[in-house]
Each structure stands twice: as structure tokens, then as C-alpha cells.
matplotlib code that plots the C-alpha trace (Angstrom):
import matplotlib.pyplot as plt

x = [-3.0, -5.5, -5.4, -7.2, -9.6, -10.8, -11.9, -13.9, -17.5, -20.2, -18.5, -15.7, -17.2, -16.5, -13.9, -10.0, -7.8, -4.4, -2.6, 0.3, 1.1, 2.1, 1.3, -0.6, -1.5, -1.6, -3.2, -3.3, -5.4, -3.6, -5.3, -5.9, -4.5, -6.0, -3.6, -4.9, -3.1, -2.6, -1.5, -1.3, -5.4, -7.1, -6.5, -8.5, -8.7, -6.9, -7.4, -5.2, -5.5, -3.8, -5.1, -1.9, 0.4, 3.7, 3.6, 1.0, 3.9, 5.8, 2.7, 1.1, 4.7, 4.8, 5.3, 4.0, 5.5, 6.5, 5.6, 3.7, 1.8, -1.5, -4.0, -7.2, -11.4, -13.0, -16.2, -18.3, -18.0, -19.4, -16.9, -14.2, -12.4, -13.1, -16.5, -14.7, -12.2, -9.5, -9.4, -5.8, -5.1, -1.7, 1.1, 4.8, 6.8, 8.7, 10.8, 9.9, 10.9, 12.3, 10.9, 9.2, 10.1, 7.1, 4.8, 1.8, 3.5, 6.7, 7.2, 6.4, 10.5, 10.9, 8.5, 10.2, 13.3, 11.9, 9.2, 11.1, 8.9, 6.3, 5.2, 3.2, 0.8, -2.5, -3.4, 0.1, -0.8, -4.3, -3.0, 0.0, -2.8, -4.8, -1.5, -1.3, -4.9, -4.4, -0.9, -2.6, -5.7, -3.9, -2.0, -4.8, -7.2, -4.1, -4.1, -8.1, -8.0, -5.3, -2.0, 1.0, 3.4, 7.0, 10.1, 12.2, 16.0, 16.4, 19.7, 19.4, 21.5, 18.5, 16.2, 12.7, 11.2, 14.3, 17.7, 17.8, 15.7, 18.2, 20.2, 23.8, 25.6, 28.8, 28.2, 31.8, 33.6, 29.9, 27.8, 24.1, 21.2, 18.1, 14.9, 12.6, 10.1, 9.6, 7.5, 10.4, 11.2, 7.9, 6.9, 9.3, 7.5, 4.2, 5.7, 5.8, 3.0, 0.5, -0.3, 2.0, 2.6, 4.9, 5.1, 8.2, 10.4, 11.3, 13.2, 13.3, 16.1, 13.2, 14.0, 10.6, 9.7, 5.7, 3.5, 2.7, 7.0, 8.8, 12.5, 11.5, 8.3, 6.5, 5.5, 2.2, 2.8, 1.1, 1.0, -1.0, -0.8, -3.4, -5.1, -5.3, -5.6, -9.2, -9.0, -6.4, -8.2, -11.6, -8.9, -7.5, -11.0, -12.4, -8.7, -9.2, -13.1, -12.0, -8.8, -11.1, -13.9, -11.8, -10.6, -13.9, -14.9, -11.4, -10.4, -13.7, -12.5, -8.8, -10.9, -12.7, -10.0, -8.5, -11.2, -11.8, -15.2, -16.5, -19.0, -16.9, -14.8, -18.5, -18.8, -16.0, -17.5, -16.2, -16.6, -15.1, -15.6, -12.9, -11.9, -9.2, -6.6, -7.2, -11.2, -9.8, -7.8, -11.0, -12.7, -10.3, -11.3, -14.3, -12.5, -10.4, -7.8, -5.6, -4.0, -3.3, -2.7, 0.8, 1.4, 1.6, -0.4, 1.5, 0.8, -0.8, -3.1, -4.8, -5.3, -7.2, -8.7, -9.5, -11.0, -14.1, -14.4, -16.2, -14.7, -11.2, -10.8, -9.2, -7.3, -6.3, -5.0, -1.5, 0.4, 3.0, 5.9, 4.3, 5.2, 7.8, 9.2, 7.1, 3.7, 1.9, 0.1, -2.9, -3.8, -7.1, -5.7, -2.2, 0.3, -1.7, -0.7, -2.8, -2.4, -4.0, -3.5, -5.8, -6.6, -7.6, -10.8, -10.8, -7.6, -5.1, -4.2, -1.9, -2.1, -1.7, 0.1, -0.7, -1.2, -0.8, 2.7, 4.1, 4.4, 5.7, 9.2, 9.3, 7.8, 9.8, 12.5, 11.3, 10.2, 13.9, 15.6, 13.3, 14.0, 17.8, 18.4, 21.1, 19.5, 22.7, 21.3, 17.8, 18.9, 16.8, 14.2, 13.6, 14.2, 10.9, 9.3, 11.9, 10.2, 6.7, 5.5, 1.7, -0.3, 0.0, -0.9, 0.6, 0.6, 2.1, 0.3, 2.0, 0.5, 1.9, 0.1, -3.1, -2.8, -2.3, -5.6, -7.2, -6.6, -7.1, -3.6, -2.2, 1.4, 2.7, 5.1, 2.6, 1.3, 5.0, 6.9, 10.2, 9.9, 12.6, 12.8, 15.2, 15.6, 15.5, 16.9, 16.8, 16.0]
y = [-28.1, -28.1, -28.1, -31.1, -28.6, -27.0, -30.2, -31.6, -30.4, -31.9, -29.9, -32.2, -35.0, -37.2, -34.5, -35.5, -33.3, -33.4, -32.8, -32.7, -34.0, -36.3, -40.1, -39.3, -42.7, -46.0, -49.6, -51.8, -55.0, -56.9, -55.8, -52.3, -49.2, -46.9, -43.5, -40.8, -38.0, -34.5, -31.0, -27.6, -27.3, -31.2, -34.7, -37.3, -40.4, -42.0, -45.2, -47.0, -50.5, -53.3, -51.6, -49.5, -52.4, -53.0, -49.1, -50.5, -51.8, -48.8, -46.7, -49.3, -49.6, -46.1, -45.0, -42.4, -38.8, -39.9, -37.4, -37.7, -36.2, -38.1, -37.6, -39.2, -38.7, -37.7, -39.3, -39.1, -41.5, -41.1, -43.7, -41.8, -39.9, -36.4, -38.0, -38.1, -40.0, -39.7, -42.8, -42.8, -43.2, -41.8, -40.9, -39.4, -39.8, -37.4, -38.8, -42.1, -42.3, -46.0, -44.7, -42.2, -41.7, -39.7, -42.3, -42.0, -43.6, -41.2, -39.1, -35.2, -33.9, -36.9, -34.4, -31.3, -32.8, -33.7, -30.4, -29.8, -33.5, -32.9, -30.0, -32.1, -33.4, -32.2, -31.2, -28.4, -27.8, -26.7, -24.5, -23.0, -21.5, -20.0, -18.7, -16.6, -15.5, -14.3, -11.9, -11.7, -9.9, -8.1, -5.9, -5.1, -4.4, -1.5, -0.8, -0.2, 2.0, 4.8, 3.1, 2.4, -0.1, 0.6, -1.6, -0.9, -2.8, -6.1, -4.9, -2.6, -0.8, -0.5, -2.4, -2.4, -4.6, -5.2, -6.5, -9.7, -11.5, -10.1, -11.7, -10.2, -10.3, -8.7, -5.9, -5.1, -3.7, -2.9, -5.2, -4.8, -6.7, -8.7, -6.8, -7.7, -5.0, -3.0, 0.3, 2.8, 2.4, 2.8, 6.0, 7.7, 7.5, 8.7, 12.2, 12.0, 9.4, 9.1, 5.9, 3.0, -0.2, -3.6, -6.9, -8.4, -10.8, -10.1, -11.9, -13.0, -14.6, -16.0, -19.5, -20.0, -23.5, -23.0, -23.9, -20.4, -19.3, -18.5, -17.6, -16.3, -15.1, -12.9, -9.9, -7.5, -3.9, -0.4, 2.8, 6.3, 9.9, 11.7, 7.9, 7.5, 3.6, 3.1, 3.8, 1.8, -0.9, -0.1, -0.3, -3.8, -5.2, -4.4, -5.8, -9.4, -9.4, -8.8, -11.4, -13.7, -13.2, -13.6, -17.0, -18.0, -16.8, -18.2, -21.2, -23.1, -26.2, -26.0, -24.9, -28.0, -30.5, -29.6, -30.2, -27.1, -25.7, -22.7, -22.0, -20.6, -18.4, -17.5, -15.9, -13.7, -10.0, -6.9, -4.9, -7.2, -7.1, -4.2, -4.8, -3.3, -5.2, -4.3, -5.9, -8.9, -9.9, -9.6, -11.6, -14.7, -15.5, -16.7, -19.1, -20.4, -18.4, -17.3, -14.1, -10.7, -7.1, -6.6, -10.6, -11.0, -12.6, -15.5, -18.4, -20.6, -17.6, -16.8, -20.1, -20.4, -16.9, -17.5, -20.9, -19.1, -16.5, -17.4, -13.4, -12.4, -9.8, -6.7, -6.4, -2.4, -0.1, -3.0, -1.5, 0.6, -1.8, -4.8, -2.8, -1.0, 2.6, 4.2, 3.3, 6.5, 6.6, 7.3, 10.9, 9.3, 6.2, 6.5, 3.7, 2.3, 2.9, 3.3, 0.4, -2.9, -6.7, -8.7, -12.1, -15.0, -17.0, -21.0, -20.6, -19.0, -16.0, -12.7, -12.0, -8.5, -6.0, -2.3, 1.3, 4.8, 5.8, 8.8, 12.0, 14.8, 14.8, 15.1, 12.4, 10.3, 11.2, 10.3, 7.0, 6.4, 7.8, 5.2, 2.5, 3.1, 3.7, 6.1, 8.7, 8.6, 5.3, 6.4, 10.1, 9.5, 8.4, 11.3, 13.6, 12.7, 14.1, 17.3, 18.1, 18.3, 15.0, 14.1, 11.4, 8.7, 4.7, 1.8, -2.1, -5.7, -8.7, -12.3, -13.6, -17.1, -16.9, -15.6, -18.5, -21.1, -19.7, -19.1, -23.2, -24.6, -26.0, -27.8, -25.7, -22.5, -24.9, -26.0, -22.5, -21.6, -23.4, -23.6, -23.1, -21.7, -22.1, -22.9, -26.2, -26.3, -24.6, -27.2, -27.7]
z = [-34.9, -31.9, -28.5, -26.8, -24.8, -28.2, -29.6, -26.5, -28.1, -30.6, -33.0, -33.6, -33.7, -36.8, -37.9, -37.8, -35.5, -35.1, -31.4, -29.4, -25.7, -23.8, -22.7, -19.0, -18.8, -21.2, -21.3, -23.6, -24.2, -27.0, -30.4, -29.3, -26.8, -24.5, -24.4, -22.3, -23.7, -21.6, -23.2, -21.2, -21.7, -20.8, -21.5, -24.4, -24.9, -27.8, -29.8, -31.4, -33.0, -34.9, -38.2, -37.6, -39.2, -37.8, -36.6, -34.0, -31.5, -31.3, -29.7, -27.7, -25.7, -25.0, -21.3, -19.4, -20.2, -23.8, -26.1, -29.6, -32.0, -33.0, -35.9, -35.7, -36.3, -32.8, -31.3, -28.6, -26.3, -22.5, -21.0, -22.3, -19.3, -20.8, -22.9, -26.3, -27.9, -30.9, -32.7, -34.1, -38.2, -37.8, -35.2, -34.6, -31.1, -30.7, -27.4, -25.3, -22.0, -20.5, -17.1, -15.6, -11.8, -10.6, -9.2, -6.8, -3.5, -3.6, -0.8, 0.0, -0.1, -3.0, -5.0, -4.2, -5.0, -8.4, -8.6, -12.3, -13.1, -10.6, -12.7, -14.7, -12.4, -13.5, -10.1, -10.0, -13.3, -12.3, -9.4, -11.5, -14.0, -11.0, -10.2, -13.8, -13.4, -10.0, -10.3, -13.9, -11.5, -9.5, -11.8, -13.6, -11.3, -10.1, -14.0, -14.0, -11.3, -12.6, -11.0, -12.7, -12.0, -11.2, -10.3, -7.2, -6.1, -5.6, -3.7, -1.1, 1.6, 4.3, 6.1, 5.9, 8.3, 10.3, 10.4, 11.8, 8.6, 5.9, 3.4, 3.0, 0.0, -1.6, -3.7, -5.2, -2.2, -0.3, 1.9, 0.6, 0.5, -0.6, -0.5, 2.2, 0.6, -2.4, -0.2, 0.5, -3.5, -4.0, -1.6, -3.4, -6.9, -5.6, -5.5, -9.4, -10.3, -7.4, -7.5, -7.9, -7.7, -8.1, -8.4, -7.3, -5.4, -1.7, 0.5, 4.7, 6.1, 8.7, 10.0, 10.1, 9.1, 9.6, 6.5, 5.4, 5.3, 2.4, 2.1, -1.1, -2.2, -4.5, -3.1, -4.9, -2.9, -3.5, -2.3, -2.4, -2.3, -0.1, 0.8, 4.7, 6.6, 5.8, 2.5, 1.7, 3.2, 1.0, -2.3, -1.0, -0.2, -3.6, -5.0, -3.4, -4.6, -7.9, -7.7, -6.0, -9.2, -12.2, -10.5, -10.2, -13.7, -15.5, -13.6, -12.5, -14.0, -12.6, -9.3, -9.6, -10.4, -6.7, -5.3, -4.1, -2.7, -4.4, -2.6, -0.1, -2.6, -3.8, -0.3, -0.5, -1.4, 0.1, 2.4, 5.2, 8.7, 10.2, 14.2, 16.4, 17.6, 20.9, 20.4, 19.0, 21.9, 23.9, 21.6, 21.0, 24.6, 22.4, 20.7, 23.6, 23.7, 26.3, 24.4, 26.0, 24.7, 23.4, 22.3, 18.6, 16.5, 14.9, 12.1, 15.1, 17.1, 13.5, 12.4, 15.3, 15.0, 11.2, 11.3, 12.3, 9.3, 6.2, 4.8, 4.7, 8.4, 8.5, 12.1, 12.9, 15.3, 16.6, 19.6, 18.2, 19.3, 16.9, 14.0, 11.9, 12.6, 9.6, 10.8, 11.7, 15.3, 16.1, 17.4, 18.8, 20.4, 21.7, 21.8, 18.7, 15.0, 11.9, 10.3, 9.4, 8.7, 6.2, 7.5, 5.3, 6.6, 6.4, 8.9, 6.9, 8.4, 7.0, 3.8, 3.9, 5.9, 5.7, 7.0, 6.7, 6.9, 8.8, 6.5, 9.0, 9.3, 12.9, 13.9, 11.8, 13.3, 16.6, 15.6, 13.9, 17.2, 19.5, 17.0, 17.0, 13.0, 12.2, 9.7, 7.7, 6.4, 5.7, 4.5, 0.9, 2.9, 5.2, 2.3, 1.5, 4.3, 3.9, 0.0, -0.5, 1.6, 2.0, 3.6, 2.0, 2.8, 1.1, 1.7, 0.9, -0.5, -0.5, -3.8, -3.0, 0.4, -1.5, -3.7, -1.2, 0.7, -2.9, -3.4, -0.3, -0.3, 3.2, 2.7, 0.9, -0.8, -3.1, -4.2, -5.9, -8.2, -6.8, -3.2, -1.4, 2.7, 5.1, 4.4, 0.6, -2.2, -4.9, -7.4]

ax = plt.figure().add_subplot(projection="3d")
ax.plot(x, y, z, "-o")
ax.set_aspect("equal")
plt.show()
């Protein structure tokens, strides 16, 4: 049994191949049928004629999505949609469909209601397989480079990013939680292995409805003993190069098929350019801008930033009230932190968030006091900084966010499977 990509070469030709798939589309002109058939890898052309006998009406009334085997003698024929064709001597369905409901004029929430059928379009089955190269990528560029991957809760008792985007749930007689982030898990395990890091669902009860928002999403973390803010930043740049290279090498064709421009993936080759917050404020005058120091930086402010970068931009050195309690601050630069967010170019925005965390146990607890977090809650957490603690850095990717800019997609939806958002949670 082939697949239909293996057999698209001179070496076939005039041999007979056997394959399974499924009808992608069909015509028929009385004495013979045109079936283009798709499997996971391509699509062919099939033949088949009267010569069939009586067998000849049940395959030339198939519908689209029915599945079959066929067996037929391949040739080379430039009209063909994929330049060759099976001529068919012999053929088993397996299921035929009265209907298919998928159709070209349904609407955008008719496909996501249907996403288990909308699968099959060639176009998410392209961007599905740059989805397994990329997480694929990721873990083992981390595996290259001496990391090891652990797992952390998906239920948790503690906030990470803050308490107003969790999701509460019943655990036994407890109130607990969805992750919104793997990194406190993870800071623990670099006392024993270093480096680490996880691939893993997290969660935001954010009732955000722009097109870069996921309730649910899959989120690629890390983090480091004895690594400070800029060189985390020189391990994520060289991680997104090399993400950003085996798409290109593995996928060219999936690349290709949705329509998107490689040229400017081609571009993206670390190091990236590096800027302080503070200097980009100044600078988005540039573009137009009316932004001032302390305002975040939201889904609009870096599509507009972004729409001007050819390379993914490093921002550093936020005012310590834009971020999290754990963030360490800058002895050089007070009010700022050592941290950093990784901007995608072509308008994109976050992808990643980072920094150095703080390792000296007294500062944490000054951050925890200004932040108003009991340290009852976070006890394991500080016990970190009581037992051996050392700078370390750490970060979070988005993978699906990564995708979407990866594929040039108009929404986040489209980079995930099932997505899950505030307004949708089928199928």
C-alpha cells in the first residue's frame, strides 16, 4: 500500500499502485470519471471507465468524502492536478456518503461548528502539519541544547498571572484551579535538573474576543539556573530561528498551498533587534501613535507597532506595575524590571513573555507584600528562595500564536484545532 505523495515521480510511471483516501472531488462525463483522490500526504487523479462492467456505476456516483481503495497503472499526465494519474483496473468503497455538508459558500461560525468535517480541507490540513513540525521543533531544539522536559499541574491552588482570568473548579471539598502557567512548577525543578522545560495546556478566563485570544491554548515554557534576561533572550532567538527553519525545510509545500510568502520567513534569522520599553514609546510616535509611558501594550498598539518589522522584536525593561510580582527589577534602571516580550513582525504582536525572576528572598517578599498575596498561599514558592536559590530566567511561548504568525492566518482560531474562546466551546 502507498501513499499518493510517494508515487507522484517518474518512478511509478507504468507500475500499478494500490491507495487509500477519500473522494476530494468527482466528475464524470458519461463513459468515463475524473476522481481526485486526497490521503494525509497529496491528492491524484483517478481514471476510471466503462471497461469496469457493471462495477463502473457504483464509483462514478460516488460523492465527495466517500472513501475507497483504488488499484490502478500510474502515468504521467501534465493536465492532471498533481501531473500524474491512476488509471483504475480495480476498486473497493469502503463508506459513501449521500451528502457532504462542507461546501465553499458556508459561513466562518458554520465551519467551526462543523471543525470535526472542516478538518479535511486541504488548506487546515496543511496548517495542522506545520503545527506537528513546529511543537515537534520546539522540544527538540530544548532537547539539543541539554534541557529536559518536565510536566507541572493542570490544577493549581495559586495564581500566576493574576486572579481575575482564572477558571475555578471543585476539587473534592477544595476550590482549585486551571493553570494559567506552567513557570512556578517549573522553577522548582531547576534546583534538581537545571534546565527544563514543558509543553502544556494553560488556561485564561480572559473575555477577550480579539483575534490573537484563546481561552485555551498551548503553552511551550522554560526556565534556567544561573541564565540572566539577556540570555534568555539569545536562547529564545536562536529557538524561533530554528522553529522557523525546520518549517521551511519540512513543510514548503504545506507552506505553499496557503499561500504563504517565504520569503519573509526566509528573513527571520537571529539575533533580533532588542529595545526598551521606555524607547519604544518614544518611537511609536513614528508610526502615529499617541502612546505614553506606563500604558500597555495591547493586541491593537502592536499590530500597529509590528506591521513595520520584517524580524520578530524583543521589547525590555516594562514599568514594574505592567508585570507580575516575580519579575526582578532593575538595579540600573528603577521602576523598570528585567524582563522582555517577543513581538512577531507582519503585525502580530506577543508571542513571548519573559525575564529574569527574583532569587533573593527579600525582595520577593516585598514584591508579594506590594502586590497583596498572603505568603501562606505561596509558602512552596518562597521556600525556593529560603534553600539554595540562584538567578535564574524563564519564559512562555503561545505555540498557537506562533503558528498563526508562522501561517499568515487572519485569526488564532485557525492555528488550533478545536478552538476554545468565550464564545465557543464546541465542538
Amino acid at each position: 500500500m502507498e501513499s499518493i505523495e510517494s508515487i507522484l515521480n517518474d518512478d511509478f510511471i507504468g507500475k500499478t499502485v494500490t491507495i487509500h483516501g477519500w473522494v476530494y472531488r468527482i466528475r464524470s462525463s458519461g463513459r468515463i470519471t475524473f476522481i481526485i483522490i486526497r490521503d494525509s500526504t497529496d491528492i491524484v487523479q483517478c481514471v476510471a471507465s466503462s471497461s469496469l462492467g457493471e462495477r463502473y456505476n457504483d464509483i462514478s456516483s460516488l460523492t465527495v468524502e466517500s472513501s475507497l481503495e483504488v488499484t490502478g497503472q500510474v502515468s504521467k499526465d501534465e493536465r492532471a492536478v498533481t501531473g500524474y494519474e491512476i488509471k483504475i483496473s480495480d476498486f473497493k468503497i469502503y463508506q459513501r456518503n449521500e451528502f457532504f455538508p462542507i461546501t465553499k459558500d458556508k459561513s466562518d461560525e458554520f465551519l467551526l461548528d462543523n471543525r470535526h468535517l472542516w478538518l479535511r480541507s486541504r488548506e487546515f490540513t496543511s496548517i495542522l502539519k506545520i503545527r506537528s513540525t513546529v511543537f515537534k521543533a520546539f522540544a527538540d531544539f530544548f532537547y539539543n541544547n541539554g534541557y529536559y522536559q518536565v510536566q507541572g499541574p493542570m490544577m493549581v491552588s495559586t495564581a500566576t498571572e493574576g486572579g481575575a482570568t482564572l477558571f475555578k473548579l471543585k476539587f473534592f471539598d477544595d476550590d482549585v484551579y486551571l493553570t494559567q502557567s506552567s513557570q512556578f512548577y517549573l522553577e522548582t525543578m531547576i534546583f534538581s535538573l537545571e534546565k527544563v522545560f514543558t509543553i502544556a495546556p494553560s488556561f485564561r478566563a480572559e473575555k477577550s474576543r480579539t483575534r490573537r485570544h484563546l481561552s485555551e491554548y498551548w503553552h511551550a515554557e522554560g526556565e534556567a539556573a544561573w541564565l540572566h534576561n539577556d540570555d534568555m533572550m539569545n536562547v529564545e532567538e536562536k529557538m524561533i530561528e530554528y522553529i522557523v527553519s525546520e518549517v521551511l525545510n519540512k513543510n514548503e509545500k504545506d507552506l505553499k498551498l496557503i499561500n504563504r510568502d517565504i520569503s519573509k520567513l526566509e528573513r527571520i534569522k537571529a539575533p533580533f533587534p532588542r529595545i526598551k520599553y521606555r524607547d519604544l514609546i518614544n518611537k511609536s510616535r513614528e508610526f502615529g501613535m499617541n502612546l505614553k509611558y506606563g500604558d500597555d501594550l495591547g493586541a491593537d498598539e502592536e499590530y500597529n507597532i509590528m506591521i513595520h518589522y520584517e524580524k520578530p522584536l524583543f521589547v525590555t525593561n516594562y514599568p514594574e506595575e505592567l508585570k507580575t510580582f516575580y519579575h526582578l527589577p532593575d538595579p540600573e534602571n528603577p521602576g523598570e524590571i528585567l524582563c522582555h516580550d517577543l513581538l512577531a513582525p507582519e503585525g502580530y504582536g506577543e508571542i513571548i513573555g519573559g525575564g529574569e525572576r527574583i532569587w533573593r528572598l527579600d525582595e520577593l517578599l516585598e514584591r508579594m507584600k506590594k502586590a497583596g498575596l498572603p505568603e501562606e498561599d505561596y509558602y512552596w514558592y518562597i521556600d525556593l528562595r529560603r534553600y539554595g536559590s540562584v538567578p535564574h530566567s524563564g519564559f512562555g511561548l503561545g505555540l498557537d500564536r506562533l503558528v498563526n504568525w508562522i501561517c499568515n492566518l487572519n485569526n488564532i482560531r485557525d492555528a488550533i484545532p478545536y478552538p476554545r474562546t468565550v464564545r465557543r466551546i464546541k465542538p
